[in-house]
C-alpha positions as a printed NumPy array, in Angstrom:
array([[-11.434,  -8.919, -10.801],
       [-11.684, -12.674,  -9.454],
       [ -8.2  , -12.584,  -8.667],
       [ -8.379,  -9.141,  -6.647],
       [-11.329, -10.262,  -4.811],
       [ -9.804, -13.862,  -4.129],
       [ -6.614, -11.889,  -3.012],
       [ -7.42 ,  -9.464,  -0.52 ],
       [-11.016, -10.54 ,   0.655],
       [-10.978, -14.418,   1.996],
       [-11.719, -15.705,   5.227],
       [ -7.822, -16.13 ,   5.718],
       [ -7.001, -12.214,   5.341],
       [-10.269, -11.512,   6.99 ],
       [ -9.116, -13.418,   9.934],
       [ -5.571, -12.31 ,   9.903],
       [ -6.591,  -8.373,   9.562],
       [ -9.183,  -8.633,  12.244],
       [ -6.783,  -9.985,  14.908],
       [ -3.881,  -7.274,  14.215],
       [ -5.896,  -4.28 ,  14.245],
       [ -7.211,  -5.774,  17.338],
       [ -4.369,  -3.927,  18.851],
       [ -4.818,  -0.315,  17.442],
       [ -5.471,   2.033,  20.252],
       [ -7.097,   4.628,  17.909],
       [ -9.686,   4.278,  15.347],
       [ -7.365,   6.272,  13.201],
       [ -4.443,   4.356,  13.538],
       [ -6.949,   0.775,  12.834],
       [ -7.326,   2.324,  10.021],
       [ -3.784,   2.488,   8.938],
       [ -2.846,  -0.602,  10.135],
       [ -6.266,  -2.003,   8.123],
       [ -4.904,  -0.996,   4.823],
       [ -1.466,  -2.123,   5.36 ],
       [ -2.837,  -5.28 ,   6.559],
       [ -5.088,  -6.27 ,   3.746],
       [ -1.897,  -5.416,   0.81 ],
       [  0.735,  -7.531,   3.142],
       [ -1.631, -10.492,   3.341],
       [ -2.698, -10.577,   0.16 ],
       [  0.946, -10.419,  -1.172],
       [  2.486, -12.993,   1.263],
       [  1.343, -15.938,  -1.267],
       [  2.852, -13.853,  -4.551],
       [  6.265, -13.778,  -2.271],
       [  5.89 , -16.933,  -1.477],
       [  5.269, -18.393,  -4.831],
       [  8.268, -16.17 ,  -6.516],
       [ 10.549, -17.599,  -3.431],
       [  9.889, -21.047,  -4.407],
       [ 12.375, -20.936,  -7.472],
       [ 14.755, -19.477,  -5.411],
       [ 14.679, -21.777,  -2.917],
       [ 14.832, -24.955,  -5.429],
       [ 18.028, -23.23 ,  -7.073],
       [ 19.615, -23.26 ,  -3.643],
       [ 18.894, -26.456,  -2.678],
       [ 20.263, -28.134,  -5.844],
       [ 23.119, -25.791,  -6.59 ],
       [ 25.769, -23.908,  -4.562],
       [ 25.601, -20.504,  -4.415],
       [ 27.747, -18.139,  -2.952],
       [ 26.607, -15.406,  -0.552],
       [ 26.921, -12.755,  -2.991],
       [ 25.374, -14.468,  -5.748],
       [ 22.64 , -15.364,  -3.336],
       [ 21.771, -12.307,  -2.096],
       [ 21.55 , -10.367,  -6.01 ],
       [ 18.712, -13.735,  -6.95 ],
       [ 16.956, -13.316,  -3.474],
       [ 16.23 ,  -9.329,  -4.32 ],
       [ 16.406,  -9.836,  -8.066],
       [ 13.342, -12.349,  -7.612],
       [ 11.322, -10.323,  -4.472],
       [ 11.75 ,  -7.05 ,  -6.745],
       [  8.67 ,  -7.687,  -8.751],
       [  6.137,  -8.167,  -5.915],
       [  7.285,  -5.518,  -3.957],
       [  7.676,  -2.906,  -6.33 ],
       [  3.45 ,  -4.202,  -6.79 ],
       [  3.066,  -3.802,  -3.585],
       [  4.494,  -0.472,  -2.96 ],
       [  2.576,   0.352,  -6.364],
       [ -0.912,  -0.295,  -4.712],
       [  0.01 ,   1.424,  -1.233],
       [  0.557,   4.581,  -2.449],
       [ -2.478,   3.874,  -4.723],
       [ -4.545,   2.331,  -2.207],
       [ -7.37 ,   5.289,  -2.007],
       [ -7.112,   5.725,  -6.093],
       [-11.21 ,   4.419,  -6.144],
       [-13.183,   7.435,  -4.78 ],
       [-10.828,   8.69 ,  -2.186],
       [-11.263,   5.585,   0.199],
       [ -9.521,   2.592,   0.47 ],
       [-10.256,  -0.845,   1.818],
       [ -9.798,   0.345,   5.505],
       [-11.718,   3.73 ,   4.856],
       [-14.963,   2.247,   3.319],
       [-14.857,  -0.332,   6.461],
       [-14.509,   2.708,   9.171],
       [-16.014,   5.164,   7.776],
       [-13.539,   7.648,   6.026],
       [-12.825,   9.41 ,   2.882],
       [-10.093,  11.956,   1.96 ],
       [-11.154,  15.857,   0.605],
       [ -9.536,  18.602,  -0.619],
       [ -9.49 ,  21.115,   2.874],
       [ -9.644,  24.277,   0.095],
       [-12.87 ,  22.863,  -1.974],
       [-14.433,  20.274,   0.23 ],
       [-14.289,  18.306,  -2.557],
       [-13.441,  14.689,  -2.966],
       [ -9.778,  14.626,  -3.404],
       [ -8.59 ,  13.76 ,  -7.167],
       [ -6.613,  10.37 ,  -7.729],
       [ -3.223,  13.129,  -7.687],
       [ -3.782,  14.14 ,  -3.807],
       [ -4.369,  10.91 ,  -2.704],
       [ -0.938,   9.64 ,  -4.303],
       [  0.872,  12.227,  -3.368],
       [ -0.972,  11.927,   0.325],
       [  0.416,   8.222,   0.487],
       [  4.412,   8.919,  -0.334],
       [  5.082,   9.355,   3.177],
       [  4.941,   5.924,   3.214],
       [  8.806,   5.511,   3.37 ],
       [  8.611,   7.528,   6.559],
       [  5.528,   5.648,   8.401],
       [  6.995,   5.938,  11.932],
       [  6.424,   9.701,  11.434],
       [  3.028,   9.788,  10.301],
       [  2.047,   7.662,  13.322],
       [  3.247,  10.194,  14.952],
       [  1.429,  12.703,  13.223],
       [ -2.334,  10.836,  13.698],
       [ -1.772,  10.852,  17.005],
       [ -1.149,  14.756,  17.408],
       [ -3.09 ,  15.379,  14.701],
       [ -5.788,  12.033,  13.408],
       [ -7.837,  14.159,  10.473],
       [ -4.451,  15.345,   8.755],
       [ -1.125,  13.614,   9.139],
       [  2.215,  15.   ,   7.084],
       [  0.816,  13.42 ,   4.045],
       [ -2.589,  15.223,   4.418],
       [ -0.546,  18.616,   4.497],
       [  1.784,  17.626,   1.39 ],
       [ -1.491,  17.137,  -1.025],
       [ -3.622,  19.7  ,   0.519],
       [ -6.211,  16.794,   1.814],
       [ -7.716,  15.877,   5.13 ],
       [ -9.798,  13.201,   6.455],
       [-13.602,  13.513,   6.818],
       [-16.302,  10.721,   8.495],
       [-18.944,   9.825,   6.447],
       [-20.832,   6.732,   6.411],
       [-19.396,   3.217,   6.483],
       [-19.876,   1.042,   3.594],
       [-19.027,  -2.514,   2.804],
       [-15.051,  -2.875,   1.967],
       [-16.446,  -5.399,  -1.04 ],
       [-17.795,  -1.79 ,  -2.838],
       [-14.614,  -1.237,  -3.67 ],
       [-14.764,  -3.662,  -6.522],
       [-17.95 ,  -2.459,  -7.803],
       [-15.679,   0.805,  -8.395],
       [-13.145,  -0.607, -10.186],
       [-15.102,  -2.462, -12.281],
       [-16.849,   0.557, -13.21 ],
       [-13.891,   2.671, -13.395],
       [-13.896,   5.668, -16.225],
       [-11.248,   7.054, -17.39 ],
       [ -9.869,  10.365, -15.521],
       [ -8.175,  13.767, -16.894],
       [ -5.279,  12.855, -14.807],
       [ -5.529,   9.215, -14.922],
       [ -1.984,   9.118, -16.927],
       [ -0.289,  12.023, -14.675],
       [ -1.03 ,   9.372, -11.63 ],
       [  0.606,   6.113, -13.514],
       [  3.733,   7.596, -14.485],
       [  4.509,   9.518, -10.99 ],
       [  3.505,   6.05 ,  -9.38 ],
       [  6.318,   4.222, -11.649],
       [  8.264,   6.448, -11.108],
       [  8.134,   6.977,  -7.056],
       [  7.957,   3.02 ,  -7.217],
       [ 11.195,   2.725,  -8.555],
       [ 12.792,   5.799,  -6.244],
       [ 11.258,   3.533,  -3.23 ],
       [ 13.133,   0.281,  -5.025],
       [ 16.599,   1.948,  -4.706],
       [ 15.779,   3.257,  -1.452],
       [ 14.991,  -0.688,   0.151],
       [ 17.493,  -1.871,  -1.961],
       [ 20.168,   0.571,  -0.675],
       [ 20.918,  -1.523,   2.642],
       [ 21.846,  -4.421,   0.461],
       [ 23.712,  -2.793,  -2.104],
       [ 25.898,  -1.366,   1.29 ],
       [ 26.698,  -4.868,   2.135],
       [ 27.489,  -6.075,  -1.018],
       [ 30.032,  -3.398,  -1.516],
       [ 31.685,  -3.183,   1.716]])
């Protein structure tokens, strides 16, 4: 829990969130750019600190191109497959991520009106590889981008609450019906995203 709350809410990512978003020309799209954000700040030191080996090896050996590019993604494999992990898990705690509780949203199901389970709001954030396109889509369309229409979800406004709550949730987490439905489709779309990134290198490599 310290290390979650030392990770994504410090002055540093504070700062560095605050300015970005500065930009967003819609509430909805702050939003998206919030949550994205928050995960690539707090990661940027867990990069960083699984680069540093990397970069010691190269300085005090040679390595060939090849050779360098397979340590260079074998060693940035394990933070971003965390990363991508959390993303599509990022609303997992009562339907809202950082970004929601801090503007006010929360995803339901459009048939019940219900909060959405912990299943629609993973399978809401697999568009993820395609992100261009669901900027797209909350511009046309702001309460229910491709994602929203893939889980059967939408966005509602309700009322802000402090980004910080969200660790109050986790730490008070129960265990769900679904709960081990959601970890194994998140492996396993983490690892389908993997070989997707990973498919640009693999072409140079091989050609």
């Amino acid at each position: 829990m310290k290390l979650i709350k030392l990770l994504f809410f410090n002055s540093f990512t504070k700062q560095f969130v605050s300015q970005i978003v500065a930009f967003a020309p819609s509430r909805r799209i702050r939003s998206m750019i919030t949550d994205f954000s928050y995960v690539l700040t707090a990661f940027f030191p867990i990069f960083v600190i699984f680069l540093i080996p990397y970069i010691f090896y190269s300085i005090n050996s040679l390595i060939d191109p090849i050779q360098s590019i397979w340590i260079s993604l074998s060693i940035s494999l394990i933070p971003y497959s965390v990363m991508l992990f959390i993303i599509i898990n990022k609303d997992f705690y009562g339907a809202r991520s950082i970004a929601k509780r801090e503007l006010g949203y929360q995803i339901i199901n459009t048939k019940t009106g219900e909060i959405a389970t912990q299943m629609q709001c993973l399978l809401r954030n697999t568009t993820v590889i395609i992100w261009p396109l669901e900027v797209i889509f909350v511009l046309l369309t702001p309460n229910r981008r491709l994602g929203d229409r893939i889980a059967g979800t939408k966005l509602i406004d309700v009322e802000k609450v402090d980004p910080k709550s969200i660790l109050i949730d986790i730490e008070h987490f129960k265990k769900t019906a679904d709960l081990q439905k959601v970890l194994v489709v998140s492996i396993i779309l983490t690892l389908i995203f993997d070989t997707i990134g990973l498919l640009p290198a693999i072409f140079v490599l091989f050609t």
